[in-house]
C-alpha positions in Angstrom: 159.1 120.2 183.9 155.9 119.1 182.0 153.3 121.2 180.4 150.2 120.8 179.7 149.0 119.9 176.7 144.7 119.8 175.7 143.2 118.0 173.0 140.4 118.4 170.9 138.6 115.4 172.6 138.8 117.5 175.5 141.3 115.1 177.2 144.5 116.7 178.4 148.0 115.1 177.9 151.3 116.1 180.0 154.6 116.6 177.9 158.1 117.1 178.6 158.8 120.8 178.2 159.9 121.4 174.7 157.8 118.6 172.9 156.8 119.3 169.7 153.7 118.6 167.9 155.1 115.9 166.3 156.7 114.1 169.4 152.7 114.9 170.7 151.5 112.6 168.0 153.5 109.7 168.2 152.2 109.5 172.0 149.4 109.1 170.6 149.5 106.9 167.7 152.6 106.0 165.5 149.8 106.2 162.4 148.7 109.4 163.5 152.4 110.0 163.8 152.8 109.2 160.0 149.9 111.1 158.7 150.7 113.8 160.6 151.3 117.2 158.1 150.7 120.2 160.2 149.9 121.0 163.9 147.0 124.0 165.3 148.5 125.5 168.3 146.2 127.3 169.8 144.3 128.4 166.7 147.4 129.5 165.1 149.0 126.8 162.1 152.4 125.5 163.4 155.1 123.4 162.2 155.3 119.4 163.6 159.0 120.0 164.6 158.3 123.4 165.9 158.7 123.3 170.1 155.6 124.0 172.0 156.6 127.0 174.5 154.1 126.3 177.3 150.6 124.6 177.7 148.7 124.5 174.8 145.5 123.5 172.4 147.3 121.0 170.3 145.0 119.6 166.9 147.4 117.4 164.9 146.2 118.2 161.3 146.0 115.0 158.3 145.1 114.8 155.0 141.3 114.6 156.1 141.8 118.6 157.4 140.9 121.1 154.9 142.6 123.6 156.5 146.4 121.5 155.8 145.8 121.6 152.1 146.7 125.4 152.6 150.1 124.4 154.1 150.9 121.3 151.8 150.6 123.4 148.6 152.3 126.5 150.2 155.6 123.8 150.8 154.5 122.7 147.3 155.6 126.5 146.1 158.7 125.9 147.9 159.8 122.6 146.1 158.6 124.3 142.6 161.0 127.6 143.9 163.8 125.1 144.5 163.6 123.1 141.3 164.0 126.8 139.1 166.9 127.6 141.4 168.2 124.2 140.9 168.0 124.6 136.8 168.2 128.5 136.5 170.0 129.4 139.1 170.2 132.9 137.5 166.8 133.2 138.8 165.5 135.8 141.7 162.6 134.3 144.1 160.1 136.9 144.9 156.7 135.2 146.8 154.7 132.2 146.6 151.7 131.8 148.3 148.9 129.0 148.5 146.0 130.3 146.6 142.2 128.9 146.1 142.9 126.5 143.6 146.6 125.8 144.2 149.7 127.8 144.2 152.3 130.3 142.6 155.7 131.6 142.6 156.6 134.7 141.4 160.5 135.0 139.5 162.5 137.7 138.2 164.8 136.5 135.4 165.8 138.1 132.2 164.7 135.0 129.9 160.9 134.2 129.4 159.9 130.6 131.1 158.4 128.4 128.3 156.0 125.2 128.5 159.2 123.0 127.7 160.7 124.8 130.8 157.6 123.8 133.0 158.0 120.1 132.0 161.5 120.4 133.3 160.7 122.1 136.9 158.3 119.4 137.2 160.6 116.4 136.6 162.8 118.6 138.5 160.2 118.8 141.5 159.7 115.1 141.6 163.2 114.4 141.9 163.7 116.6 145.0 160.4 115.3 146.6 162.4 112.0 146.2 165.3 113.3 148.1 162.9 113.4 151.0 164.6 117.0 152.2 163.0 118.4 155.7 161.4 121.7 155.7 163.3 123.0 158.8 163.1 127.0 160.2 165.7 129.3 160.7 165.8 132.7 162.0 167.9 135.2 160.6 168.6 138.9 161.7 167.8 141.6 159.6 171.2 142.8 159.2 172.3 139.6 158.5 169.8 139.0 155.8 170.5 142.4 154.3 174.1 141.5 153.5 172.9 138.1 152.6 170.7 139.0 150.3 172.1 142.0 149.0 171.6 140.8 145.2 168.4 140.0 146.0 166.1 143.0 145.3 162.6 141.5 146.5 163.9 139.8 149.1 166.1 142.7 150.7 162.5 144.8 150.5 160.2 142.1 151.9 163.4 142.1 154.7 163.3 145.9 155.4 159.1 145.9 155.8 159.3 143.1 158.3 158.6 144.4 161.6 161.6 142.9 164.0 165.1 142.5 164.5 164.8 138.8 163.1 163.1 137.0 160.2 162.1 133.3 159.6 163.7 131.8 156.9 162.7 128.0 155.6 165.8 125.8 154.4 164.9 122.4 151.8 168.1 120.4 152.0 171.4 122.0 152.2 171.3 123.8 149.0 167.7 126.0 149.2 166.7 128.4 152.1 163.8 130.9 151.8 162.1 133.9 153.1 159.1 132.7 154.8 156.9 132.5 157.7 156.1 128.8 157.6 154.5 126.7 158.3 155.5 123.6 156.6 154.8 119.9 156.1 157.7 118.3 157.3 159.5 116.8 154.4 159.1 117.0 151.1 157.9 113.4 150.6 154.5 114.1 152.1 153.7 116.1 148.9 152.2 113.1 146.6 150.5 114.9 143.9 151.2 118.7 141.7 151.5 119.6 139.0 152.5 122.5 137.0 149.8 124.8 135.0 150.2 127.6 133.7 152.8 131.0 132.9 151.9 134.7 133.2 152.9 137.7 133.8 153.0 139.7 137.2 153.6 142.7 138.4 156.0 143.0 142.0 153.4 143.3 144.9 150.3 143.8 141.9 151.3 147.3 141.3 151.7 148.0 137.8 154.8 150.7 138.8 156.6 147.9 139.6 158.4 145.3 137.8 157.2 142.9 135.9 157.9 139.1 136.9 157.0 135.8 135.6 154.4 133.8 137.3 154.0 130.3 137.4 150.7 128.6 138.8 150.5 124.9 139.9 148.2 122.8 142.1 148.8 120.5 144.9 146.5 117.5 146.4 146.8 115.2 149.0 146.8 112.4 146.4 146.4 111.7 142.7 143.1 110.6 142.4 142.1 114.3 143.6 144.8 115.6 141.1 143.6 114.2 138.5 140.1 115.0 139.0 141.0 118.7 139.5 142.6 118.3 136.1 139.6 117.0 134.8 137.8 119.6 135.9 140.2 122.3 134.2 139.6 121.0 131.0 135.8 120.8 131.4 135.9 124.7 132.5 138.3 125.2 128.8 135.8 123.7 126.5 133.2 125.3 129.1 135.1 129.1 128.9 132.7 132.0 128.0 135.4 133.6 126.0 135.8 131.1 123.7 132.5 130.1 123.3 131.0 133.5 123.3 132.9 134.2 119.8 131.6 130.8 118.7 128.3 131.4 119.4 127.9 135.0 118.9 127.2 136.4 121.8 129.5 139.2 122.5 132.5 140.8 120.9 135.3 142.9 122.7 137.1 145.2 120.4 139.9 147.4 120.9 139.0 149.9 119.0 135.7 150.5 121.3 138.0 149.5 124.5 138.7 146.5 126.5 136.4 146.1 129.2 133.7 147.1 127.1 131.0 144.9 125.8 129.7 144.5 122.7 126.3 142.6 122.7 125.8 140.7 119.7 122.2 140.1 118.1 122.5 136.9 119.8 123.6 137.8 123.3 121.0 140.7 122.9 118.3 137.7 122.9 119.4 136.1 125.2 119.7 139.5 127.5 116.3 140.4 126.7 114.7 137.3 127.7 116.8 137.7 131.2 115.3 140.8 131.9 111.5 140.2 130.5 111.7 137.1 132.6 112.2 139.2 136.2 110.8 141.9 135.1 107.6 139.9 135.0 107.7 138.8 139.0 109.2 142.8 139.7 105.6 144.1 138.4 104.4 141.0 140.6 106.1 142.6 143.8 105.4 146.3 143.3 108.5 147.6 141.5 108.3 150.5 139.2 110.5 150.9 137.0 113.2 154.1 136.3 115.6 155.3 133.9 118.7 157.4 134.9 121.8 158.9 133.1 125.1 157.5 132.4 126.5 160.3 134.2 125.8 162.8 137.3 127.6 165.7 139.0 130.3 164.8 140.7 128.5 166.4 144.4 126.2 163.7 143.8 128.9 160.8 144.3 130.9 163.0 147.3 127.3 162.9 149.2 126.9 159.0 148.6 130.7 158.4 149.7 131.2 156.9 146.4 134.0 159.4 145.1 136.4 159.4 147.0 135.9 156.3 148.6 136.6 154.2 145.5 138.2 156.6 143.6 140.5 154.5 142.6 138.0 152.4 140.7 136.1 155.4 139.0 137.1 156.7 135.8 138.4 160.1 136.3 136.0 163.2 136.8 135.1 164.8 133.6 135.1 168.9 133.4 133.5 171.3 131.0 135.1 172.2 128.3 135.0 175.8 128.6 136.7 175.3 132.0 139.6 173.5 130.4 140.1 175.9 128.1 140.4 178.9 130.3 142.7 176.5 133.1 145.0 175.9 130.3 145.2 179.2 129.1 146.4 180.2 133.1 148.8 176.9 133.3 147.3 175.2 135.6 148.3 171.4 135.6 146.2 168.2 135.7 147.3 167.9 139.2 146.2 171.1 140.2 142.9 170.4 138.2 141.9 167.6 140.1 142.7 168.8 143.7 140.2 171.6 142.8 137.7 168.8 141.8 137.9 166.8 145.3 137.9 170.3 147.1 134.4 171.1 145.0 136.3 174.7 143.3 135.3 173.1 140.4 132.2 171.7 139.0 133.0 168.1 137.4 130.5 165.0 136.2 131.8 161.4 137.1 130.5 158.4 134.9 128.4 156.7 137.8 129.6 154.1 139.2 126.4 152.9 141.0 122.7 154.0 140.2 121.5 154.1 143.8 122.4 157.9 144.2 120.2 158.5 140.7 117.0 156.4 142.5 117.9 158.7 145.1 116.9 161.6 143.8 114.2 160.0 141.8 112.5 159.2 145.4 113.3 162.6 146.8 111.9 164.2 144.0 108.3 164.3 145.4 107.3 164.1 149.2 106.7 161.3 150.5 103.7 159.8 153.2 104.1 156.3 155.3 100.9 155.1 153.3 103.3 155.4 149.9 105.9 153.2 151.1 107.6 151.0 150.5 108.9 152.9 147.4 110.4 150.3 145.0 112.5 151.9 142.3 114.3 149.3 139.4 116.6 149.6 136.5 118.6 147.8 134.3 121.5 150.7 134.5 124.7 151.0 133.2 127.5 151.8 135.7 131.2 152.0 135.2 134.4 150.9 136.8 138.0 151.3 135.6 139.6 147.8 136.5 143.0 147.2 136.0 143.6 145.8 132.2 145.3 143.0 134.0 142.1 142.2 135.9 139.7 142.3 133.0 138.4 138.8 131.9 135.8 137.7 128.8 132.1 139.5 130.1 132.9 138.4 134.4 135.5 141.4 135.0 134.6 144.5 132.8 134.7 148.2 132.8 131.4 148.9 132.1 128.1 146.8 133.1 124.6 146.8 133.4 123.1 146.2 136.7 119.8 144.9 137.2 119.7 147.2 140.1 116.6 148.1 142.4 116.1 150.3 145.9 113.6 149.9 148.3 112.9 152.9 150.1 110.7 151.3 153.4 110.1 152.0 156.6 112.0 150.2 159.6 109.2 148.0 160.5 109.0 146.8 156.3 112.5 145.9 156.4 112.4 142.4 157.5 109.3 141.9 155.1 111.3 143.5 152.4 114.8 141.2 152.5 112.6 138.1 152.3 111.0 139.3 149.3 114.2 139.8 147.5 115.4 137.0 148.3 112.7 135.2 147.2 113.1 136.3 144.1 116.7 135.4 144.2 115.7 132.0 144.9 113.5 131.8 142.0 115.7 133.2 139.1 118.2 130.2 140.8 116.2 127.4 140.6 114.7 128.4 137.0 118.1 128.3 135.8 119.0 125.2 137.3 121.3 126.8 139.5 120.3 124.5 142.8 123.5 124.7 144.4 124.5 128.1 146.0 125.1 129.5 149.8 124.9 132.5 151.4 127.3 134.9 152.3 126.4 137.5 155.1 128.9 140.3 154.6 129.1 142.4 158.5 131.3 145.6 159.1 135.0 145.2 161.0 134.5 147.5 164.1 138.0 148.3 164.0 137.8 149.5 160.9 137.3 153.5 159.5 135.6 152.2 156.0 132.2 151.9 157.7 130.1 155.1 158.2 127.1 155.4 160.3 125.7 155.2 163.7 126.4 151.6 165.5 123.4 151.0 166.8 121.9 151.4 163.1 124.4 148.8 161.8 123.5 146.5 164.8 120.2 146.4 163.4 120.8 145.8 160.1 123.2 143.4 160.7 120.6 141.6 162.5 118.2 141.5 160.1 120.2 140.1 157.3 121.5 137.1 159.9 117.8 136.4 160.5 117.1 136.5 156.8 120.0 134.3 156.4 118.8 132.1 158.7 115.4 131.4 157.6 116.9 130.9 153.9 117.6 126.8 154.5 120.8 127.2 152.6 124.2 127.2 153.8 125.4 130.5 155.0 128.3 131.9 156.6 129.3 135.5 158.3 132.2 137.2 157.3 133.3 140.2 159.2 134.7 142.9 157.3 133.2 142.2 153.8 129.9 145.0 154.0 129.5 148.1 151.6 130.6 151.3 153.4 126.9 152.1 154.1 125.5 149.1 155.4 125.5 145.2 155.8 125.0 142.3 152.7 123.9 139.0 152.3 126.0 137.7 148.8 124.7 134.9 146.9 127.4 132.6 145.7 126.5 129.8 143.1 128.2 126.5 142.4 128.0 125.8 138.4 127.8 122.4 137.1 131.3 121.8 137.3 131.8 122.8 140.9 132.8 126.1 140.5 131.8 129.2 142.5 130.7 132.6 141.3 129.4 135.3 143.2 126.1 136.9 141.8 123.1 138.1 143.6 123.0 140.9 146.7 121.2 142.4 149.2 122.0 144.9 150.9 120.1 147.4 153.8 121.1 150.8 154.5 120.8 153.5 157.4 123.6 155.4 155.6 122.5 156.9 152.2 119.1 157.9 152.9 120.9 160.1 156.1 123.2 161.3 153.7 121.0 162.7 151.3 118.7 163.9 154.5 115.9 161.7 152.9 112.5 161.6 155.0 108.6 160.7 154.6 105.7 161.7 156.7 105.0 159.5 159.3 101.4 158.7 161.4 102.5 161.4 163.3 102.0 163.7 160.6 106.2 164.2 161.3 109.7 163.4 159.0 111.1 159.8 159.4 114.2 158.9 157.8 113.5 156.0 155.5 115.5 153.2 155.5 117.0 152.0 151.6 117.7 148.2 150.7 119.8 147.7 147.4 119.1 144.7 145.6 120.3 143.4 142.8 119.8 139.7 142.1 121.5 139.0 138.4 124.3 141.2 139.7 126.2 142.5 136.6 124.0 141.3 133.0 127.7 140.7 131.9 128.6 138.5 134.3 125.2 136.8 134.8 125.2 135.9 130.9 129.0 134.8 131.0 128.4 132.7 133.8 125.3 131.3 132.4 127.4 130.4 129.0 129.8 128.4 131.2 127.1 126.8 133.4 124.9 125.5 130.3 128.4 125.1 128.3 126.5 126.8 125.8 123.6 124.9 125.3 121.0 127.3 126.7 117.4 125.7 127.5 115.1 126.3 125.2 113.2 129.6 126.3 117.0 131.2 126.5 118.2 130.0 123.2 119.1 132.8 120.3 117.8 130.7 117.8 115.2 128.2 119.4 114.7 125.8 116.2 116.3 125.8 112.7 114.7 124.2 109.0 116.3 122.3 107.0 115.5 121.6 103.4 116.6 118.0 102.3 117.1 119.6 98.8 116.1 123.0 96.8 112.3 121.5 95.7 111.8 121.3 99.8 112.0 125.0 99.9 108.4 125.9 99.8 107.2 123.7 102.3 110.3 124.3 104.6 109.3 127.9 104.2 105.9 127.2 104.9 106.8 125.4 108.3 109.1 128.1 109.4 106.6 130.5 108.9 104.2 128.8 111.1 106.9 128.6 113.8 107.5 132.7 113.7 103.8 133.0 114.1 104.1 131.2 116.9 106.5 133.1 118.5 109.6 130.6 118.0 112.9 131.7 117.2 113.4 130.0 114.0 115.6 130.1 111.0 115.4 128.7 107.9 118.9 127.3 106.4 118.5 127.1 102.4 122.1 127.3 101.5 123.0 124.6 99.2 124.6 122.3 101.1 124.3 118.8 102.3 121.6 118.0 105.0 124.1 116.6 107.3 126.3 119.6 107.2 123.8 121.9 108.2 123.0 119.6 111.0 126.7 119.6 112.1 126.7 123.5 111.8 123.6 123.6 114.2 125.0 121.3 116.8 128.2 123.5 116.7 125.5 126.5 117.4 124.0 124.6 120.2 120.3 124.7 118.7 117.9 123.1 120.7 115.8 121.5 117.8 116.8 120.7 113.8 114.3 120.3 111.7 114.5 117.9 108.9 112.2 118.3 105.9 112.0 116.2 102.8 108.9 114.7 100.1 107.6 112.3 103.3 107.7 115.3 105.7 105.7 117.7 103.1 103.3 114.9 102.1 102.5 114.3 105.7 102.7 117.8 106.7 105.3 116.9 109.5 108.7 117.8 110.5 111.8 115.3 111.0 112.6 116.3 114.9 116.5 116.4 116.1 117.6 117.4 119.3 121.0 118.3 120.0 121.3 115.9 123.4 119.0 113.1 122.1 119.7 113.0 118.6 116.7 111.8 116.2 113.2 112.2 117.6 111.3 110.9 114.9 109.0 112.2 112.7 106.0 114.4 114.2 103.4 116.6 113.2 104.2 120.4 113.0 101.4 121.1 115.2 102.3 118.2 117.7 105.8 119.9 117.7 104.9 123.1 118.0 102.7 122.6 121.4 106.1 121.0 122.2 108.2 123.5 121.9 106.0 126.4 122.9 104.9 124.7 126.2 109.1 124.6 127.0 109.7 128.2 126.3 106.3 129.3 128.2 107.1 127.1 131.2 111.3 127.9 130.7 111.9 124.5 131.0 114.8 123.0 131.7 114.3 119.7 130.5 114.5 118.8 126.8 
């Protein structure tokens, strides 16, 4: 009996029951046959040897599909799992997925992996790629597994969550099997290029009540040439890390005696902050924006009528409560536990560091009455707002606990909305393209019906929704919709960026909203001389100021263009009888408005010159007897080395004209 079997060409092939997608592809090439890693089976990822159970949508997947890098680096996880096994066979498996950028595998075993151990399971992993072992599926019933794997703690509880009588298991050779759903290449000598990265720590299943384990994180490609230039990339993004860079330069600080998470802006970073904010807050008076200032903190009713506590309470520092009432609670006993169920129940009155500053703009907008003729209300603020991330998830300024948003709310009616978004994202696009920042898509983020984390009227959402996919539409960028990633309230369009090195960050939003301005029963007079419920966009297009700036740091490597730079230009006096006139010039450079210093220490010309380029200063200033004679400066740039001599003046209208016009180019 045949079955049918339709390809993407549209043609359609018949096939003995019980082919495979493999047997499939050598019908219709032996070199397809050969390339072959991975079959789609109807939309679903399936292994070559795996038989096809009826008629089917067969795509045989090479090395030019994206979508089998997934698989080739999850089998890549496999080979690493059985080289460990193979040299510490002490060693319990617990999960290794394919991830953006490669893979891991997580192990339980009492001694710590070092970087010599890494060189091994490498050497090891080539050697059993050169065994050519076949990544072949098993099943395996639960009881069976159970008593199989009774030593195996992770592996007995993965067993007992697994919904079935039966699990798939993945053998490599007669010595490795594994707990997996598949799907795999088919032998381990289709995996050309990996290699081994990094250790860390990990706890089971992310939850920090669990155990700890040891991670280990490779990366896979389908050849070396891409390896390699992966690798490349890696070390680029090392001399390229904020963190490192950020103590270098002075831009920021983290200290544990203030708390991790929380940022310390340096004189420097403060600079270069500033200059981020006068910069849009220059085209927000352009658009109409007034600007607000709010508190740090807010009852916690406030955040119960957004939905923000308890929605995310998990991300919220805990609610604070007067201090008289702890006194008299633990005078009668009561316990933290008690405490806080009297919070959520509202027995109690308690303030919540705010996590977002769109219930604060709230009540600014609510605090007078509104007509149509006054709106759109445009309400901004660089505002603090504060999240407790897990210490394992905190990194440099891009993952913090506290952050500055350089939030605005647009209170409009529905009519303004589409008017509105565009606007927004104008603006979006500009503070992009004067960074430099060229390459970036959009991300429309739309509500899973299915799910209960989205509150409102449908219909409203249907109309928001279809306002951000027109916006998104009209933007000329790439853009993409992804079910299931909107705020609680309402729909988003997410910027995401690609840095200079190919990397991707997420920064600006937009975001419309039926939802809060119901909540908060929010309303302006209309024509009809009658309430309307305002609609509310949230808009934010730096995102976090932390993040922005560490991004930034990575993107320009340091090296910020002029009008950005901490310290724009720097003087330096050949020897101690150039002092006057290097004062002189540096004095003329302040009046200007130029961020210059003046380096007199008592070293060697070339050494301060070193000491600048390690500061990433845009401009060095040489001065000597011909230079104070000629009432010139001796120009270096940090790219272009020695400019030549030039008059102050001539330099000056050089320098100022970058910083008014934020140039890029230097």
């Amino acid at each position: 009996m045949d079955i049918t079997v339709s390809l993407i060409d549209g043609s359609q092939k018949a096939m003995p029951a019980g082919s495979t997608p493999l047997d499939l592809a050598k019908a219709i090439s032996s070199r397809l046959a050969d390339d072959a890693l991975v079959a789609e089976v109807n939309g679903q990822l399936w292994d070559l040897n795996r038989p096809l159970d009826g008629d089917a949508t067969v795509k045989i997947l090479t090395t030019k599909n994206p979508e089998a890098l997934e698989v080739y680096r999850h089998s890549t996880a496999h080979l690493l799992a059985a080289a460990v096994l193979e040299l510490f066979p002490e060693t319990q498996l617990g999960i290794g997925p394919p991830i953006e950028s490669g893979f891991y595998y997580d192990f339980d075993r009492p001694t710590p992996f070092t970087t010599e151990d890494l060189e091994k399971i490498e050497k090891k992993m080539a050697e059993i790629r050169d065994r050519d072992l076949t990544y072949d599926r098993v099943w395996t019933k639960k009881e069976e597994g159970l008593e199989k794997y009774k030593d195996a703690w992770m592996k007995c509880e993965l067993i007992r969550e697994r919904a079935g009588e039966e699990f798939s298991e993945y053998t490599l050779g007669p010595k490795f099997i594994d707990f997996c759903r598949g799907p795999h290449v088919p032998s381990t000598k289709k995996l050309k290029a990996f290699k081994l990265l990094s250790i860390a720590g990990a706890y089971w299943k992310g939850s920090e009540k669990n155990k700890q384990l040891q991670r280990i994180y490779g990366t896979a490609f389908f050849s070396q040439k891409d390896l390699e230039a992966y690798l490349h990339k890696l070390e680029e993004a090392k001399k390229r890390d904020h963190r490192v860079l950020g103590r270098q330069l002075g831009i920021f600080a983290v200290d544990d005696k203030v708390g991790q998470g929380l940022i310390l802006w340096k004189p420097k970073g403060a600079i270069i902050r500033q200059e981020l904010q006068n910069f849009i807050g220059g085209h927000l008076r352009r658009q109409g924006y007034d600007q607000v200032f709010t508190p740090h903190i807010g009852k916690l009713d406030l955040y119960k009528t957004s939905g923000h506590f308890p929605y995310y309470a998990d991300s919220q520092f805990p609610p604070l409560v007067d201090r008289d009432q702890i006194s008299e609670f633990a005078s009668e006993g009561i316990s933290c536990a008690e405490l806080s169920n009297r919070l959520e129940k509202g027995e109690i009155e308690g303030f919540l560091l705010k996590p977002m500053n769109c219930p604060h703009h709230i009540r600014v907008f609510d605090s007078e009455p509104h007509s149509y003729r006054d709106l759109p209300v445009r309400l901004s603020e660089f505002g603090t707002v504060y999240r407790f991330e897990k210490s394992g998830e905190l990194g440099g300024m891009t993952r913090v606990r506290g952050f500055t948003q350089d939030d605005a709310h647009i209170f409009c009616t529905e009519d303004q909305v589409p008017q509105e978004i565009r606007g927004c994202l104008d603006l979006v696009k500009i503070i992009f393209n004067t960074l430099g920042m060229k390459e970036f898509r959009v991300r429309v983020g739309l509500r899973d019906p299915d799910s209960a984390k989205y509150v409102g009227n449908p219909e409203q959402w249907d109309r928001a929704e279809a306002v951000c996919k027109e916006a998104a539409e009209q933007l000329d960028v790439p853009f993409t919709f992804e079910p299931g990633e909107a705020a609680f309230y309402g729909p988003k369009i997410d910027f995401v960026v690609r840095d200079v090195i190919g990397r991707e960050w997420q920064l600006g939003t937009v975001q419309v909203d039926y939802q809060l301005p119901q909540r908060f029963d929010l309303s302006y007079i209309g024509p009809d001389n009658k309430p309307h419920r305002p609609v509310m966009i949230h808009r934010a297009p730096f995102g976090s100021m932390e993040r922005f700036v560490g991004v930034l740091i990575e993107h320009f490597g340091g090296a910020f263009p002029v009008w950005l730079s901490p310290v724009q230009a720097v003087v330096l006096p050949i020897s101690d009888r150039h002092t006057d006139y290097a004062t002189q010039v540096h004095e003329k450079l302040v009046a200007a408005g130029v961020r210059a210093n003046l380096d007199l220490r008592s070293e060697k010309v070339n050494a301060k010159i070193r000491e600048a380029q390690l500061q990433k200063v845009p401009y060095m200033l040489v001065v000597g007897d011909r230079e104070a004679e000629n009432q010139s400066v001796s120009v270096r740039h940090r790219k272009q080395a020695d400019l030549g001599a030039k008059p102050v003046d001539e330099f000056l209208e050089l320098i100022t004209r970058q910083i008014a016009e934020r140039s890029l180019d230097e």
